[in-house]
DRENVEX-828696 format. One record per residue (C-alpha): residue number from 1; x, y, z. Coordinates in steps of 0.5 Angstrom, whole numbers, plus 500, padded with zeros to 3 digits. Layout:
  num   px   py   pz
  NUM    X    Y    Z
...
END
This chain:
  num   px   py   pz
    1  663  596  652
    2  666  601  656
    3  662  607  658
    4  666  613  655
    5  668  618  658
    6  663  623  657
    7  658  620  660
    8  661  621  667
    9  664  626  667
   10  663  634  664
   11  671  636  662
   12  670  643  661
   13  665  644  666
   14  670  641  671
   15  676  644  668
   16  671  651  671
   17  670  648  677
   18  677  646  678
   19  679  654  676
   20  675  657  682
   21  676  652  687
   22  683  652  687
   23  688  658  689
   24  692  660  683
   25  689  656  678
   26  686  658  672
   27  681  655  667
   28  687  655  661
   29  691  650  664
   30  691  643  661
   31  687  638  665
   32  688  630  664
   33  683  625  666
   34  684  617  667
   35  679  612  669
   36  681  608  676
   37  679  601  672
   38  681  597  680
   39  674  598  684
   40  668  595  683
   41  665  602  687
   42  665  609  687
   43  668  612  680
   44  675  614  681
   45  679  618  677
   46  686  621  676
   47  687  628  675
   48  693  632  672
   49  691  640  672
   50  697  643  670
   51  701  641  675
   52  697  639  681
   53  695  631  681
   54  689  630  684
   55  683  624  685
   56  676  625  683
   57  671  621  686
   58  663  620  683
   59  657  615  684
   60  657  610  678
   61  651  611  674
   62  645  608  676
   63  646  607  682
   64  641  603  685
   65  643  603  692
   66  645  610  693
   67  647  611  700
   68  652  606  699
   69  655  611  694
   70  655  617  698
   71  661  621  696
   72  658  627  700
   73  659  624  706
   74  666  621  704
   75  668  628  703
   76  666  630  710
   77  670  625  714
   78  676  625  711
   79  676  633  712
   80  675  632  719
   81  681  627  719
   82  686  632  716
   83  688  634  724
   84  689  627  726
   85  694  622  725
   86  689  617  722
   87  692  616  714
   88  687  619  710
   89  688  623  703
   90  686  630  704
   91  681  633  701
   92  680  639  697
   93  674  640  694
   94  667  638  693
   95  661  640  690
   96  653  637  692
   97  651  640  685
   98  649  634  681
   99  648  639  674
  100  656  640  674
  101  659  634  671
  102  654  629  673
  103  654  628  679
  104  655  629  686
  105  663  629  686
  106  669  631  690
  107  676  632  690
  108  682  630  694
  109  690  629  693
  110  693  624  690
  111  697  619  694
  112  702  615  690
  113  703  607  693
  114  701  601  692
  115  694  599  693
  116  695  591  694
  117  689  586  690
  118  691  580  686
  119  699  582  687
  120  705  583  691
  121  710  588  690
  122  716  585  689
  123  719  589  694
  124  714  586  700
  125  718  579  701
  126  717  574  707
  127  720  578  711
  128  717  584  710
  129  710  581  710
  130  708  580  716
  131  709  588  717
  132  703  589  712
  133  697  586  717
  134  701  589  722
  135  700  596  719
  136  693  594  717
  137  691  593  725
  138  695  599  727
  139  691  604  722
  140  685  601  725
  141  686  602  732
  142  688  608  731
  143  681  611  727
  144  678  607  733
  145  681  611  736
  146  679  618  734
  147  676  623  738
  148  669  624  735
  149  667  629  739
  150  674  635  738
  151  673  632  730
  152  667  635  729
  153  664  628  727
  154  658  627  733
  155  652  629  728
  156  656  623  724
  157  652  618  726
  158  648  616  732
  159  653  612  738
  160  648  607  740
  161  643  602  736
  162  649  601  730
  163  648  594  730
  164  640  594  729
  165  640  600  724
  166  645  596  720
  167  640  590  721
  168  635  595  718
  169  639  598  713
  170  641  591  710
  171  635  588  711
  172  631  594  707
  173  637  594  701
  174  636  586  700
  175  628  587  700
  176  629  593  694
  177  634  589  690
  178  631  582  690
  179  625  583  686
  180  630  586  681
  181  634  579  680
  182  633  573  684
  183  631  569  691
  184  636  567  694
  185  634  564  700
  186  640  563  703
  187  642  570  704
  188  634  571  707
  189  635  566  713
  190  643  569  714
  191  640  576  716
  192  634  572  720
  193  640  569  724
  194  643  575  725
  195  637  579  729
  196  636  573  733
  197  643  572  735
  198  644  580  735
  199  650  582  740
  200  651  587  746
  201  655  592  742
  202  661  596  747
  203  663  604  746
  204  661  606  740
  205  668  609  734
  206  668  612  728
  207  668  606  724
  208  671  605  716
  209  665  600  715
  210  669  597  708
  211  677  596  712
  212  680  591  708
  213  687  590  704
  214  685  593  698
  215  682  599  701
  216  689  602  703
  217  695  603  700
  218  702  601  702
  219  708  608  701
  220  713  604  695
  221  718  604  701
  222  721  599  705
  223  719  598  712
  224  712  596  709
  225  708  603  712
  226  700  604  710
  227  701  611  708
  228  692  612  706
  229  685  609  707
  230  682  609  702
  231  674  608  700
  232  670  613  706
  233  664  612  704
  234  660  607  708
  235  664  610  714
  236  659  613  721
  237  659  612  728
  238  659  604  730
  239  662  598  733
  240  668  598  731
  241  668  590  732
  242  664  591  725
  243  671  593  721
  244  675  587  724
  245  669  583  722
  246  670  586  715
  247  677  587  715
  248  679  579  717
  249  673  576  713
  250  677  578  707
  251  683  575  711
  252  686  569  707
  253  689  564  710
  254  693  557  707
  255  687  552  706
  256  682  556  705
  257  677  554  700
  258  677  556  694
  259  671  558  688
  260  668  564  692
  261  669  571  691
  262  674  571  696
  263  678  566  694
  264  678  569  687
  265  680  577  689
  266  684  576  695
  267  689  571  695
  268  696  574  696
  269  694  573  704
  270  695  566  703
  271  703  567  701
  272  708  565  706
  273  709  570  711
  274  703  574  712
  275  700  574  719
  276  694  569  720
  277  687  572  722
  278  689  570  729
  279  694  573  729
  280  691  580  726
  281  686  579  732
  282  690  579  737
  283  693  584  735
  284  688  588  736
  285  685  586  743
  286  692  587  745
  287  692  595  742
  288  685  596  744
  289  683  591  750
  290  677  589  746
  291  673  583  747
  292  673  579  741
  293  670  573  743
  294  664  574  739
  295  667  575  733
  296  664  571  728
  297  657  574  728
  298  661  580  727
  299  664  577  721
  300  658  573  718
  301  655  580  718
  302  661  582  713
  303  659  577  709
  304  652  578  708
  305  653  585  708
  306  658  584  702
  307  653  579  698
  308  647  585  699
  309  651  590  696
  310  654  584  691
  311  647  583  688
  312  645  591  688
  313  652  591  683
  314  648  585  680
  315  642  588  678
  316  645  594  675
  317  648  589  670
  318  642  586  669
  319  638  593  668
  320  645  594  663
  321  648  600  667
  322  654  598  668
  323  659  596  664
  324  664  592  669
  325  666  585  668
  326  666  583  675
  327  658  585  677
  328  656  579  671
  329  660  574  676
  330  655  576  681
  331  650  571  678
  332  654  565  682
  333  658  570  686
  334  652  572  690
  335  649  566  692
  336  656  563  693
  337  657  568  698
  338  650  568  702
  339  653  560  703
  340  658  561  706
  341  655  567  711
  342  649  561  713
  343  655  556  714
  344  659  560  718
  345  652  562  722
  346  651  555  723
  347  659  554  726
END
């Protein structure tokens, strides 16, 4: 059963809030809601408010883990990247009062292109397709490469013991949530895996904290061109090989196993033309002079990352607090993922 409209957003109360935030607007004009149906995170919605089109962002109800869901600070990074060259909407507004529509919530423009998931626009042929990770790559050297400090975002997060804390932060969420829904033995003996192996972290970035294909968007023109990155809100200061490691542990390749969440979202990587995980990695190392030796522990922690947060979703399913096909699948889904971390951990 799909969540009605009403239950996550308030439309008068908007359509007010709408009127005094933005210039020349006026609480007469008509106001159009569409729900993004695509993520499986943070509730997205389409705005037309007379002639504006904007986007809305908003927790799912019933959260159970709420700092993955933190639109405030979403909000916060991407209007501090309005004045650099890193690809990112602009926002417009937001509001910390959850009396209004429901929730905490924000609004910024709305960018028009092609989000890629379980499909390639036609336009993208082989030829064409190697630009796409390579666009990816050079976006995100460039948010690695962004002066936090003249950004204003040297409060976002501490520089130093990301990997620990990222450790402790996970490992707490895992804690919370299994009671709620099974053992999973595997996924414990994953993050015990990662302390002991935990590595030397270098500088410290700005980092996305959920790079991958299906959170940017590509401009509906030829050459493939990465227009906006999208879904800030896991983003802090931190070791920027975290993002590499998410970005190439959902890399496809030809021969990849398939029957896993991976291989079920994110296939279109696999098509002829795409750059391989290699060749994304390298790119990067040229770019930035990074050490990537030690990426694996790094893509590992993706992984687990991913199935924790995976089994959060499971259990507001569970608790009946979502309405989203997909999390019903996490009953295998979950399990499936923490086995392939624990191979991966094991070489």
């Amino acid at each position: 059963m799909s969540t009605p409209l009403d239950a996550l957003v308030s439309v008068d109360a908007l359509r007010t809030f709408l009127a005094e935030a933005i210039p020349d607007a006026s609480a007469e004009q008509e106001l159009e809601i569409e729900r993004h149906q695509a993520g499986h995170s943070n509730e997205t919605f389409f705005l037309r408010f007379g002639k504006r089109d904007l986007v809305l962002r908003r927790p799912p109800l019933g959260a159970f883990l709420p700092s993955a869901h933190d639109v405030v600070r979403e909000y916060r990074v991407l209007s501090a990247l309005g004045p650099t060259e890193v690809r990112a909407p602009r926002t417009i507004a937001s509001c910390e009062d959850g009396s209004v529509i429901g929730a905490p919530f924000y609004l910024m423009e709305r960018m028009h292109g092609d989000v890629i998931r379980d499909s390639l626009p036609s336009r993208f042929d082989v030829g064409e397709r190697a630009r796409i990770g390579q666009e990816l790559i050079d976006s995100l050297v460039e948010l690695h490469a962004v002066d936090v400090k003249l950004a204003g975002l040297e409060g976002f997060g501490r520089p130093d013991g990301y990997l620990a804390r990222q450790l402790k932060r996970w490992t707490g969420q895992m804690e919370l949530t299994l009671p709620h829904t099974r053992p999973i033995p595997d996924l414990v003996a994953v993050g015990e895996w990662l302390a002991t192996e935990l590595p030397e972290s270098g500088p410290s970035t700005l980092v996305h904290g959920d790079y991958k294909l299906d959170n940017v968007m590509f401009a509906p023109v030829l050459p493939a061109r990465l227009n906006a990155i999208l879904d800030w809100e896991m983003s802090t200061l931190g070791d920027p090989l975290a993002d590499l490691g998410w970005l190439i542990s959902f890399w496809r390749e030809p021969g990849d196993a398939a029957g896993s969440i991976f291989s079920d979202t994110t296939r279109v990587t696999e098509m002829e033309g795409f750059s391989s995980r290699d060749e994304l990695v390298s790119r990067y190392q040229d770019a930035t002079g990074r050490d990537v030796d030690g990426l694996d522990w790094y893509r590992v922690l993706a992984i687990w990352k991913l199935a924790i947060l995976l089994e959060g979703s499971y259990a507001r399913h569970l608790a009946g607090m979502t309405d989203d096909p997909f999390f019903a699948k996490m009953e295998s889904g979950v399990p499936e993922l923490a086995s392939i971390a624990l191979d991966l951990a094991k070489g």
